[in-house]
C-alpha positions as CSV (number, residue, x, y, z in Angstrom):
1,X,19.2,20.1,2.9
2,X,16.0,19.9,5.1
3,X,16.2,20.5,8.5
4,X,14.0,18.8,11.2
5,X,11.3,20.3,11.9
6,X,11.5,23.3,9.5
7,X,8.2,23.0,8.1
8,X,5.1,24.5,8.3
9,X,3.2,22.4,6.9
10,X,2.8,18.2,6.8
11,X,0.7,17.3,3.9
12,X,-0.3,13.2,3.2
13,X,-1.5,11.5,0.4
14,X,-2.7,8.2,1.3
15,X,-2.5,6.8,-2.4
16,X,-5.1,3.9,-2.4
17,X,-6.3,0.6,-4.4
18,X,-9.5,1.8,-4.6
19,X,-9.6,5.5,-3.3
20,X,-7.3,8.0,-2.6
21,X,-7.2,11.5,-0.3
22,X,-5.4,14.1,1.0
23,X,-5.1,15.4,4.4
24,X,-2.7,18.5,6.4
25,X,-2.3,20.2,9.3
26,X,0.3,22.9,10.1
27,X,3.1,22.5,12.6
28,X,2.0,24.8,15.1
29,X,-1.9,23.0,14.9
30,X,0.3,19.9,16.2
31,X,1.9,21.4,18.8
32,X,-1.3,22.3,20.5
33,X,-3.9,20.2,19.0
34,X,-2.5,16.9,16.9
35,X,-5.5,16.0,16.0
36,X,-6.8,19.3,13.7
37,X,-6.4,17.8,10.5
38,X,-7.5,19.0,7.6
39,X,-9.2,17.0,5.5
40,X,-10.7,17.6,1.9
41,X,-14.3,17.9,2.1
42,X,-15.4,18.2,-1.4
43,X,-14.8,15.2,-3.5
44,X,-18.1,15.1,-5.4
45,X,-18.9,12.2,-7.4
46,X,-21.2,13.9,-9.7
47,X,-24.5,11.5,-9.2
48,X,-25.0,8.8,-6.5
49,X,-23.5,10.4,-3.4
50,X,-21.3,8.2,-1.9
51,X,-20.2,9.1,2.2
52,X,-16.4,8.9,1.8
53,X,-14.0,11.9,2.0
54,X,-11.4,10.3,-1.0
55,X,-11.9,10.2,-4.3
56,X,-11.4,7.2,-6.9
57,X,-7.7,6.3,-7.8
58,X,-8.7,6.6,-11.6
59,X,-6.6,8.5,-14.0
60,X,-7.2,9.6,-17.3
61,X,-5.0,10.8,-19.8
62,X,-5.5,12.6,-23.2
63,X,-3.8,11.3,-26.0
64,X,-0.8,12.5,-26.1
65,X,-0.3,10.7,-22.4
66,X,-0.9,14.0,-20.0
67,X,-3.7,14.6,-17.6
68,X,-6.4,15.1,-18.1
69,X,-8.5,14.4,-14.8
70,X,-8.3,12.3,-11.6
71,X,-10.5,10.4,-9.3
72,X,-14.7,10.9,-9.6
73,X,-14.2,13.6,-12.3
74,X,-11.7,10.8,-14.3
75,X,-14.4,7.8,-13.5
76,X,-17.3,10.1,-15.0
77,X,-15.6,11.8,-18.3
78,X,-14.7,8.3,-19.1
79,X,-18.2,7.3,-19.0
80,X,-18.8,9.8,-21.1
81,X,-16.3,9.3,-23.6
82,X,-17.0,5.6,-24.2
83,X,-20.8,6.8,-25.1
84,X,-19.3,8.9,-27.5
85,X,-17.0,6.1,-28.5
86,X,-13.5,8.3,-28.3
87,X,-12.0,5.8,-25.6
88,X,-9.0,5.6,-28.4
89,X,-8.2,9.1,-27.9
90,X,-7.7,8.3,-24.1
91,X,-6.1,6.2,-21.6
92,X,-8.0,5.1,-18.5
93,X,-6.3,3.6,-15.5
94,X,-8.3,1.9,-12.2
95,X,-7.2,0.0,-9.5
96,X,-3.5,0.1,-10.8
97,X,-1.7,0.3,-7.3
98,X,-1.9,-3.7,-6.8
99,X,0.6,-4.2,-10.1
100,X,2.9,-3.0,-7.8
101,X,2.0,-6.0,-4.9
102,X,3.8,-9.1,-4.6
103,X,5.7,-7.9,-8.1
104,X,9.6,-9.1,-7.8
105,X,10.0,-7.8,-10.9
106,X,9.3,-4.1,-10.7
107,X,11.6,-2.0,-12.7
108,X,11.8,2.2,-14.0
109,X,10.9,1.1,-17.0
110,X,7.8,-1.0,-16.6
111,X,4.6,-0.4,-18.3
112,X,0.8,-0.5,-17.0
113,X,-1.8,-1.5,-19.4
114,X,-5.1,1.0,-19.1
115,X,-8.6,-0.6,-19.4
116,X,-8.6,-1.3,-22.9
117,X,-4.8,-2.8,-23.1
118,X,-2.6,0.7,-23.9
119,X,0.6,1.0,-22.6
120,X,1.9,4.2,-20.3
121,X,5.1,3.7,-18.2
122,X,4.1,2.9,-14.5
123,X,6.4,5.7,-13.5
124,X,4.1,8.3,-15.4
125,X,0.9,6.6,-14.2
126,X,1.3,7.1,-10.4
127,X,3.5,10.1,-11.2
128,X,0.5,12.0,-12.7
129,X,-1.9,10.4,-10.2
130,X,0.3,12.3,-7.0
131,X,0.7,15.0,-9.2
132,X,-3.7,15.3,-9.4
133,X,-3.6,15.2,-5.7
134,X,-1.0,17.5,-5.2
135,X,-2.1,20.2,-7.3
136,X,-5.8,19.7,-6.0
137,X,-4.2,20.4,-2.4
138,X,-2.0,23.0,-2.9
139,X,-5.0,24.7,-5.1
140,X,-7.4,24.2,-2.2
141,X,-4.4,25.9,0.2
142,X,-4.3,28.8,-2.0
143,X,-7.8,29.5,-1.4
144,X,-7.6,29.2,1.6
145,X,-5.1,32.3,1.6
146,X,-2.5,29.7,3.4
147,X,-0.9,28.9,-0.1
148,X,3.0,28.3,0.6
149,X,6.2,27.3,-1.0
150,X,7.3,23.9,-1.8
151,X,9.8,24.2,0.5
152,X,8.0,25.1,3.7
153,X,5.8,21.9,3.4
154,X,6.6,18.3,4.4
155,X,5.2,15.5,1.9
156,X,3.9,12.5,3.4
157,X,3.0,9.5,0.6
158,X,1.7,6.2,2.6
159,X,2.5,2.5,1.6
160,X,1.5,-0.9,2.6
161,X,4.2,-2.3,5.0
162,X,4.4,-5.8,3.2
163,X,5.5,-3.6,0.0
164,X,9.2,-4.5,-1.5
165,X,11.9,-2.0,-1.3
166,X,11.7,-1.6,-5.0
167,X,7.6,-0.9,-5.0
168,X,8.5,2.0,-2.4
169,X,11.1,3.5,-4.3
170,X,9.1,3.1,-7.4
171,X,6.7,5.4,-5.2
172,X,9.1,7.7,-4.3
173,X,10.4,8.7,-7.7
174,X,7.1,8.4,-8.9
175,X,6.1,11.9,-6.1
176,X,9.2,13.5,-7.2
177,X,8.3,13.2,-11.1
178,X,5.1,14.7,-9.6
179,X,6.9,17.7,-8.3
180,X,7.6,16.9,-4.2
181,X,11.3,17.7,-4.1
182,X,13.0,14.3,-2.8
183,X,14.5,16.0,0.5
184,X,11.1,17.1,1.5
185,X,8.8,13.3,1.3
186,X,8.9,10.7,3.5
187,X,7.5,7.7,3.1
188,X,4.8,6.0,5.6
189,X,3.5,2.8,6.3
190,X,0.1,2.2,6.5
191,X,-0.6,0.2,9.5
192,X,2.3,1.9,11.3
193,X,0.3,5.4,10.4
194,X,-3.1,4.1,11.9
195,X,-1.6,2.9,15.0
196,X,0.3,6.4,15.4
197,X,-3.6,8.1,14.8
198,X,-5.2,5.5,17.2
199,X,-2.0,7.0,20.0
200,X,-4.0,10.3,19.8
201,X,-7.8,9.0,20.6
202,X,-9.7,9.5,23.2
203,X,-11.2,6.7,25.0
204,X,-15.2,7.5,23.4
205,X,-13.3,7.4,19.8
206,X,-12.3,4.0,20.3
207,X,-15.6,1.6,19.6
208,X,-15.3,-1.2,21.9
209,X,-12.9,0.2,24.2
210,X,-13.0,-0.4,28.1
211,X,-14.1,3.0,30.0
212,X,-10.6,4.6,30.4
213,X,-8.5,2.8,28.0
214,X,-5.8,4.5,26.5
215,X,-3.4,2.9,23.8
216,X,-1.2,5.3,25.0
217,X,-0.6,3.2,28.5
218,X,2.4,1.8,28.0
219,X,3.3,-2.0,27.4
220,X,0.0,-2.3,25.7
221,X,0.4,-4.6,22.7
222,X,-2.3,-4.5,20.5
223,X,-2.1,-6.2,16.6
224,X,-3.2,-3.2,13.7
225,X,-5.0,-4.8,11.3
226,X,-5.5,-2.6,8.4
227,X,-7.8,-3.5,5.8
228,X,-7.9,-1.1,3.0
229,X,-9.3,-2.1,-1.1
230,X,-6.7,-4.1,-2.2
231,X,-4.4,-5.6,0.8
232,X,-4.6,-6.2,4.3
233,X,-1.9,-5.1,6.1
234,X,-1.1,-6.5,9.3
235,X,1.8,-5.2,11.9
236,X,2.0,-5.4,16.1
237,X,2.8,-3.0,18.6
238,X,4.0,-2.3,22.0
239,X,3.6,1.0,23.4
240,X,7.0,1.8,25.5
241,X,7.5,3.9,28.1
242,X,8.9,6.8,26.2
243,X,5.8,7.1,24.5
244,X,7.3,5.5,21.5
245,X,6.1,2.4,19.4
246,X,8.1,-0.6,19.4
247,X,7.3,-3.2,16.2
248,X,6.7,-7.2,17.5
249,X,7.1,-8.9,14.8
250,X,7.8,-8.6,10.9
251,X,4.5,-7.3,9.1
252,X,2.6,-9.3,7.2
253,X,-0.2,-9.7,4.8
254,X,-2.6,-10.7,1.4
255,X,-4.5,-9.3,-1.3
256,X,-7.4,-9.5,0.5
257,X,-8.9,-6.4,0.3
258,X,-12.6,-4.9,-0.3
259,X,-12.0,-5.2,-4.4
260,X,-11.9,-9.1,-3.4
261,X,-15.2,-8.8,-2.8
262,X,-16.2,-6.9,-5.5
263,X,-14.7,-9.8,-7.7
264,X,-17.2,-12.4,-6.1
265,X,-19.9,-9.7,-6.5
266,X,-19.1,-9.4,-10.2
267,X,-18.7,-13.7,-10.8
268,X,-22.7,-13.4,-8.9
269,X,-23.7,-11.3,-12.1
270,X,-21.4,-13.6,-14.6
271,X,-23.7,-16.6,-13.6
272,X,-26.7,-14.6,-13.7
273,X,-26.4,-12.7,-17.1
274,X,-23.6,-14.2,-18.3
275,X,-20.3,-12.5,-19.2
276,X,-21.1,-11.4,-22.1
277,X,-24.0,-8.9,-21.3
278,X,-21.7,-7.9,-18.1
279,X,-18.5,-7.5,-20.6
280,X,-21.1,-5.1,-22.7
281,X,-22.7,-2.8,-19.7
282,X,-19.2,-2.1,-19.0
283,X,-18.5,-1.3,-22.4
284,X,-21.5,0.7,-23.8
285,X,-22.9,1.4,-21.1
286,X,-20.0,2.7,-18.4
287,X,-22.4,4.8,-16.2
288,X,-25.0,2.2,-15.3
289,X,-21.9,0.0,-14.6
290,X,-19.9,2.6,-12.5
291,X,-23.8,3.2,-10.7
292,X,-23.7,-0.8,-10.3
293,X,-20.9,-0.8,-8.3
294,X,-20.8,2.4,-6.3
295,X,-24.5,0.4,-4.9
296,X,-22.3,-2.0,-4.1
297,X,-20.1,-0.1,-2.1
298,X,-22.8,1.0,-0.4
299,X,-23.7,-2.5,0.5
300,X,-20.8,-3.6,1.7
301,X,-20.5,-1.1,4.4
302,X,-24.3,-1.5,5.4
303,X,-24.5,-5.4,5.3
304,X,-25.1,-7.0,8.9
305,X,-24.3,-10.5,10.1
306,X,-28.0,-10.6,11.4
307,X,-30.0,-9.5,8.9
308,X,-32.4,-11.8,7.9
309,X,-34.2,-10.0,4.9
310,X,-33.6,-9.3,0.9
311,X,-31.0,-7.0,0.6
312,X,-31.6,-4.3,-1.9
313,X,-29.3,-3.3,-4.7
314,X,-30.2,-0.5,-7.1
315,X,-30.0,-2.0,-10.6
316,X,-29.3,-0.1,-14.2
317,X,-32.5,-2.0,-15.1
318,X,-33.1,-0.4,-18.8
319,X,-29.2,-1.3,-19.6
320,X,-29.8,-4.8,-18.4
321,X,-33.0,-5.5,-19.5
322,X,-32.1,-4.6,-23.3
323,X,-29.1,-6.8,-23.1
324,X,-30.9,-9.8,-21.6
325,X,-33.4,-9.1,-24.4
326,X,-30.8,-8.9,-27.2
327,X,-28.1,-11.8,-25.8
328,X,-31.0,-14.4,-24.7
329,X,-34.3,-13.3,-26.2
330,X,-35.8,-12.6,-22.6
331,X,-36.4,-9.7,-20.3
332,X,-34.5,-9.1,-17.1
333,X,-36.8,-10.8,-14.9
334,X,-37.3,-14.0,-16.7
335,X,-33.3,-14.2,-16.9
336,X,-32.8,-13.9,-13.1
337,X,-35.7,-16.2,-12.8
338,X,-34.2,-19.0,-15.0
339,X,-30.3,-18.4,-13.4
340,X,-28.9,-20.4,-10.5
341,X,-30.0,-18.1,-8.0
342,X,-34.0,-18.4,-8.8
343,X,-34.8,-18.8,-5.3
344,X,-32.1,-16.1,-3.7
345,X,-32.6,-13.2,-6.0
346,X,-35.7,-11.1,-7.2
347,X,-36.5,-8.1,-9.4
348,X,-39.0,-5.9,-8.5
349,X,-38.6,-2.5,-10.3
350,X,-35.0,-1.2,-10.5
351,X,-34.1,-3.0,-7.1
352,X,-32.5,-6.5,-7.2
353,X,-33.1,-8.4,-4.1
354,X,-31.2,-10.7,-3.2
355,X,-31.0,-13.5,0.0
356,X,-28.9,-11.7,3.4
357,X,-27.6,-15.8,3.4
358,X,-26.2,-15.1,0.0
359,X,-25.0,-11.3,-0.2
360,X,-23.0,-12.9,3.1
361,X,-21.3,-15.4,1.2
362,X,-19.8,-13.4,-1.0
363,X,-17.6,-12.3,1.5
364,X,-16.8,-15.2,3.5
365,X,-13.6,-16.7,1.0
366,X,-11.5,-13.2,1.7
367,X,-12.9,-12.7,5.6
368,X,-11.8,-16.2,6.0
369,X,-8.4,-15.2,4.4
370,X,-8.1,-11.9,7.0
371,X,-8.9,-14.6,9.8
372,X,-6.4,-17.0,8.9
373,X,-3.8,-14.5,8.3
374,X,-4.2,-12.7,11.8
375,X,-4.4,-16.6,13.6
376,X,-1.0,-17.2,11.6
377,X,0.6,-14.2,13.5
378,X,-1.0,-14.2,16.7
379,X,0.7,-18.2,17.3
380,X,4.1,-16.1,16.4
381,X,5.7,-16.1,19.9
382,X,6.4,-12.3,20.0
383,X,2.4,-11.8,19.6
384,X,1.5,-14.3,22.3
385,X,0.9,-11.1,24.5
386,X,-1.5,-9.3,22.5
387,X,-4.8,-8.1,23.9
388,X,-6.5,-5.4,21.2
389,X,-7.2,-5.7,17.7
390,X,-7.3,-2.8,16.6
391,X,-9.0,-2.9,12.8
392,X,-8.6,0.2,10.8
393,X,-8.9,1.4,6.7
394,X,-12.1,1.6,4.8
395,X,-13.1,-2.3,4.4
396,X,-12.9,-2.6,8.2
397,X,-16.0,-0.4,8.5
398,X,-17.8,-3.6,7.0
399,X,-19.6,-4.8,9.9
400,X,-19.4,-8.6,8.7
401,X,-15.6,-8.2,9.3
402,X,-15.9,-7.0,12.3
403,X,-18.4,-9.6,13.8
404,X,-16.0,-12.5,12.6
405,X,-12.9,-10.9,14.2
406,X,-15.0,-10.9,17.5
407,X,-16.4,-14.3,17.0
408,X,-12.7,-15.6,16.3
409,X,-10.9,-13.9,18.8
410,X,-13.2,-13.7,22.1
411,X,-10.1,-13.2,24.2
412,X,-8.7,-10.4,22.5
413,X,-10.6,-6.9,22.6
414,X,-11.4,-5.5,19.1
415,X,-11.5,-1.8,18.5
416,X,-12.3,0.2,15.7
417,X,-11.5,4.0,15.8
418,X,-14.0,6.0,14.8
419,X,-12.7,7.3,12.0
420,X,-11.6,3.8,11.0
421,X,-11.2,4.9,6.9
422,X,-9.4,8.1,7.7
423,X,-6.8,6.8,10.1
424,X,-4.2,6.0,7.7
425,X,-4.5,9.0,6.0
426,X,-4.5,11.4,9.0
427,X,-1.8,9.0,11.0
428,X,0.3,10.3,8.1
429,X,0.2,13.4,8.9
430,X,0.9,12.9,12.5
431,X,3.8,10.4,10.7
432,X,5.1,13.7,9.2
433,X,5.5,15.6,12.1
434,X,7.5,12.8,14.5
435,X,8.7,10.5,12.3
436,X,10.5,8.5,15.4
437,X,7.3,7.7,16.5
438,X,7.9,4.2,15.7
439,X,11.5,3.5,17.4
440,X,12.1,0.0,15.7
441,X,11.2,-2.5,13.1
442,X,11.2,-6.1,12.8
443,X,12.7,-7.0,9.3
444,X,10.9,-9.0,6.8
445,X,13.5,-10.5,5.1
446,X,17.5,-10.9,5.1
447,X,19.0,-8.8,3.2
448,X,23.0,-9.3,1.5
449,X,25.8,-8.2,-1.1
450,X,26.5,-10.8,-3.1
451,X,30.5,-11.2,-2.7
452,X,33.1,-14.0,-2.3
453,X,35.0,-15.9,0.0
454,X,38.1,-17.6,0.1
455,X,37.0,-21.5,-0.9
456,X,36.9,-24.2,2.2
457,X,35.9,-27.6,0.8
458,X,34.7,-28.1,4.0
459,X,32.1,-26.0,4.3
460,X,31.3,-25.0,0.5
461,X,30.1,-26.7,-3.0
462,X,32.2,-26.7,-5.2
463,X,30.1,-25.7,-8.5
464,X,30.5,-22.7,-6.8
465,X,34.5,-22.4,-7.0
466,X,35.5,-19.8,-8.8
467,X,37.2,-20.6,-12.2
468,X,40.4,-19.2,-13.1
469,X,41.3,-18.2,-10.0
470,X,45.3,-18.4,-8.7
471,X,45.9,-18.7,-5.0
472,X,44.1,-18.8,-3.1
473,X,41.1,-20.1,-4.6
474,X,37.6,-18.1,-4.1
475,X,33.9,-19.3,-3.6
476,X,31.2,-17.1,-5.7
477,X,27.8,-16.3,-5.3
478,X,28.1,-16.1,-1.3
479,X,25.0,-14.4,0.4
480,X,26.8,-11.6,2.2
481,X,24.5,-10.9,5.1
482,X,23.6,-7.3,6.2
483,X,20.9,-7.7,8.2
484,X,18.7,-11.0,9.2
485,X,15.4,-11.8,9.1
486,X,13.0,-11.4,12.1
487,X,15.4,-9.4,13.4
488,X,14.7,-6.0,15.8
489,X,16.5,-3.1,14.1
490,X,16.5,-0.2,15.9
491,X,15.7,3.7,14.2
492,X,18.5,4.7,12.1
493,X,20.7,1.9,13.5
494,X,23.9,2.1,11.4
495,X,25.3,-1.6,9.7
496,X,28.7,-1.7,8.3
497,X,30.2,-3.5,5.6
498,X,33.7,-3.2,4.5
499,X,34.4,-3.5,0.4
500,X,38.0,-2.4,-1.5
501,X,38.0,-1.4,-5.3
502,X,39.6,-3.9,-7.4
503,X,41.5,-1.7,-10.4
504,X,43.1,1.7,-10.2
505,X,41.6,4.8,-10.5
506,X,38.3,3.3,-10.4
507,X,35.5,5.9,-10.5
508,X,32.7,4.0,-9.0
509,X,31.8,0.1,-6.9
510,X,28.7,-1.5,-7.9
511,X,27.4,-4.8,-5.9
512,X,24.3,-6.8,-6.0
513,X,22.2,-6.6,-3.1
514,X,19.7,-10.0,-2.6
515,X,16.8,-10.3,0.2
516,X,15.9,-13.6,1.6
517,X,12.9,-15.0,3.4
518,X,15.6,-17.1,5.3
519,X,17.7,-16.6,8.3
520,X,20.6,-17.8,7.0
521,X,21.2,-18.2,3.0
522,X,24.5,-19.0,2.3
523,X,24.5,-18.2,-1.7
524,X,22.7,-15.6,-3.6
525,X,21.6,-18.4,-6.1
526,X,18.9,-20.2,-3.1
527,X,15.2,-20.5,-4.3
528,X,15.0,-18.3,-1.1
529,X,16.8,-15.1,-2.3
530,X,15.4,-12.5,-4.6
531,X,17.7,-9.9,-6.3
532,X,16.5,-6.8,-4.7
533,X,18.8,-4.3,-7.1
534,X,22.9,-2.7,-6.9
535,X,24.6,-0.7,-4.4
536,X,27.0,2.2,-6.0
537,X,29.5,3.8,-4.6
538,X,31.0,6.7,-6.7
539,X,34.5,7.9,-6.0
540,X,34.7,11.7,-7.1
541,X,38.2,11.3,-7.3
542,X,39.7,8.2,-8.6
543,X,43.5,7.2,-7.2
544,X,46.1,4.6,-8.3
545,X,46.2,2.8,-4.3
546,X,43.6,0.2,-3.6
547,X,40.6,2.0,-2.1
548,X,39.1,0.4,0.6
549,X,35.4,2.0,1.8
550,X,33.2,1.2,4.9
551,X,29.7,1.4,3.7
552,X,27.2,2.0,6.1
553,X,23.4,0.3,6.1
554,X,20.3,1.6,7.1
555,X,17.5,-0.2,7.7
556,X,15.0,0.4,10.5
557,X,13.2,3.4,9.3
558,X,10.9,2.7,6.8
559,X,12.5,3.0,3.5
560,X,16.3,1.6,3.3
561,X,19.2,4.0,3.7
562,X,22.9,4.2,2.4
563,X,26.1,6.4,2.9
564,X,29.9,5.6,2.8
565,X,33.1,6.6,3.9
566,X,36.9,6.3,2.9
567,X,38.7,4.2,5.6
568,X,41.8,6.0,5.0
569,X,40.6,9.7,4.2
570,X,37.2,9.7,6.3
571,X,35.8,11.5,3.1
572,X,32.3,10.8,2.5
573,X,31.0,9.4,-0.9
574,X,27.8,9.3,-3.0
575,X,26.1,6.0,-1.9
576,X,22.9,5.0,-3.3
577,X,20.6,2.2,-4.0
578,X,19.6,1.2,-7.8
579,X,16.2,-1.0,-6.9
580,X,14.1,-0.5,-10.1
């Protein structure tokens, strides 16, 4: 069993929509100098240099399902392959982390379809994903002549906060398929990690900060907005006197990310070429399509709210031109020229230039979905305090999202750290080395065993009486509540529950667990209530007596926790959560 602090090494892997990375730092770096952490340096992308220290979250596998490569080196070889038109001797997975958001319905078993609609267990997918990363760190280690054992490190893997219980744990077995043994990962939430990052920064790396601000004064509250490719991710803070972080209010969020952006960007084209030409660039031609949108990126990190000329993209203009030519019978030029946007967009050469007024507005339906989402928290009454903004992940370098969160919120100071795309990742690591950094959590939802109660007329329907039942009569289907929503639970605060086994020499007590977004469900049937997975409690040695068992809850660190003990022996069981 781990004991704390007995690494010597904290290594994260912040496992992104869009892009993913790596960063460490060993324990005694911490102790003197938190913020010397390591970060790879070399993710090459093999042609268009793009400035970003992760790499793509692409996987590709060989035919018989094993891994083949990961990240820019995956996105290119795949290129290649479709040239050579061997994409059935592969699997290609992109962008596969968002199956996992919003999904009630996530179990061990499920399957992700690749680009081309072939089936690999999710499980495997982000198993060999971690597993790329991991074995790219520990290489990199190695050569470093700082290689170590398994053992001596501490895994980090970050999540978005608004993820489901079952996503995370999903997560988690998918790191330990990947090798991480299970006693040495913890599990981070994104927001939560930036906000610990931003605790370490001085005042001149905080754009937009007053002249000796500190987000370590305490009773600062400040709302951390992280904005990453896929979600935005939303939690508030209060800095206590300890030095610890307090949450405000449940987190919250969307699936409007950067990628949201990309999908307008990629409609733009649709009405311009049509969706066929676009459907065969990506097809036969992969590398002027992967070029197409790597300008992009480029774009929407350079774009201004002020600018007032064309805006240049780099086009695969020889791809494009020879489709136009072969799907309508004209050349590139005359296609743009006779599409919707005649007046907005221009070809001269390889560059595509298109109106600022336009490029803009193909961000404003998900900035105007970040907007609305942080007004919908800050009229919440526990956020009615909150002075910063602090906006962190990659997306929230686009300057277009910064100048609405200013325009939107001129009471509020906004500030962006300056390593606003790495704060996740390297907050993880700090995450790694004090995990009680955060010392309590607001929940989300309620959570409950399903179980039963002795039937009052008065109080319950009776559809739900319980048939066949002697004295005295029982109710089913009651929402047992743990834990309520909205509710301030304190770090490894314990809640107990009492259950007894029903037959003799039973070996094991399996109950249904529900979340709801309500305060107060009475049955586990409610449109509010979700069936979140089964409890188990195993009894090593079965008796003839009645058992009865107090189970203990855990739920303010940042997966859920589960342990329990014999009333009459005191003899701890096996207790464990089935959530996929």
């Amino acid at each position: 069993m781990q004991k704390k602090g007995d690494h010597l090494l904290v290594a994260a892997i912040d496992f992104g929509t869009t892009y993913s990375g790596y960063a460490f730092s060993m324990r005694h770096e911490f102790i003197t100098d938190p913020l010397k952490i390591h970060a790879n340096q070399a993710w090459n992308s093999g042609g268009r240099a793009l400035l970003s220290l992760k790499t793509p979250t692409c996987l590709l596998l060989n035919d018989k399902k094993e891994l083949d490569s990961f990240g820019y080196e995956a996105e290119n070889k795949y290129a290649d392959i479709l040239m050579d038109d061997e994409q059935n001797n592969y699997y290609y997975f992109q962008r596969f982390k968002m199956n996992l958001h919003n999904n009630t319905k996530i179990k061990s078993h499920m399957l992700l379809e690749d680009i081309s609609g072939k089936s690999v267990p999710a499980i495997d997918v982000f198993g060999l994903s971690i597993k790329a990363l991991v074995t790219h760190l520990t290489d990199l280690l190695d050569k470093q002549g700082t290689g170590m054992d398994n053992s001596e490190i501490q895994w980090v893997l970050t999540v978005p906060a608004i993820w489901t219980d079952a996503a995370k744990q999903l997560m988690r077995k998918s790191a330990v398929r990947a090798g991480i043994p299970e006693d040495r990962l913890k599990i981070a939430l994104e927001p939560e990690s930036a906000s610990i990052f931003c605790q370490y920064l001085p005042t001149n790396k905080l754009h937009g900060a007053d002249e000796g601000f500190k987000m370590t004064e305490p009773g600062s509250k400040y709302m951390v907005v992280d904005l990453g490719g896929g979600t935005a991710d939303i939690t508030v803070h209060e800095k206590l006197s300890n030095g610890q972080l307090k949450e405000l209010c449940r987190a919250a969020g969307n699936d409007c990310g950067g990628t949201s952006v990309d999908g307008q960007f990629f409609q733009m084209l649709v009405k311009i070429f049509g969706g066929p030409i676009m459907k065969k660039i990506k097809d036969k031609d992969p590398s002027a399509y992967l070029d197409l949108f790597r300008e992009f990126e480029t774009v929407k990190r350079t774009i201004t709210p002020d600018k007032d000329s064309k805006v240049n993209i780099t086009i695969p203009f020889v791809s494009l031109d020879a489709q136009c030519n072969n799907f309508q019978g004209k050349n590139l030029v005359d296609v743009v020229e006779s599409s919707p946007y005649r007046n907005l967009i221009t070809v001269r050469g390889d560059k595509m230039r298109v109106d600022a007024n336009l490029m803009r507005s193909l961000f404003k339906p998900t900035i105007d979905s970040i907007i609305s989402l942080m007004k919908e928290i800050l009229r919440n009454k526990s956020a009615s305090a909150v002075s910063q903004l602090l906006l962190v992940g990659g997306f929230s370098e686009c300057m277009l999202i910064q100048d609405a969160v200013k325009r939107n919120f001129k009471g509020k100071r906004v500030i962006i750290p300056e390593e606003a795309g790495l704060s996740v990742l390297k907050g993880a690591v700090l995450f790694g080395h004090r995990p009680e950094y955060v010392r309590s959590r607001v929940m989300r939802f309620s959570y409950g065993v399903q179980t039963r109660h002795i039937f009052d007329p008065n109080i319950h329907d009776k559809k739900y009486l319980a048939e066949n039942e002697s004295n005295p009569q029982m109710c089913r289907q009651i929402f047992g509540k743990i834990v309520e929503k909205n509710q301030e639970v304190s770090l490894g605060h314990l809640f107990t529950s009492s259950h007894s086994t029903i037959f003799p020499m039973q070996k094991a007590m399996t109950f249904p667990i529900y979340v709801s977004t309500d305060t107060m469900p009475m049955y586990t049937d409610e449109r509010s209530c979700t069936y979140l997975g089964s409890a188990t409690i195993k009894f090593p040695i079965p008796i003839e007596a009645k058992r009865h068992v107090n189970t203990e809850y855990t739920f303010g660190n940042t997966e859920i926790g589960m342990t329990a003990v014999d009333k009459n022996t005191g003899t701890k069981m096996t207790a464990s959560f089935d959530l996929i």
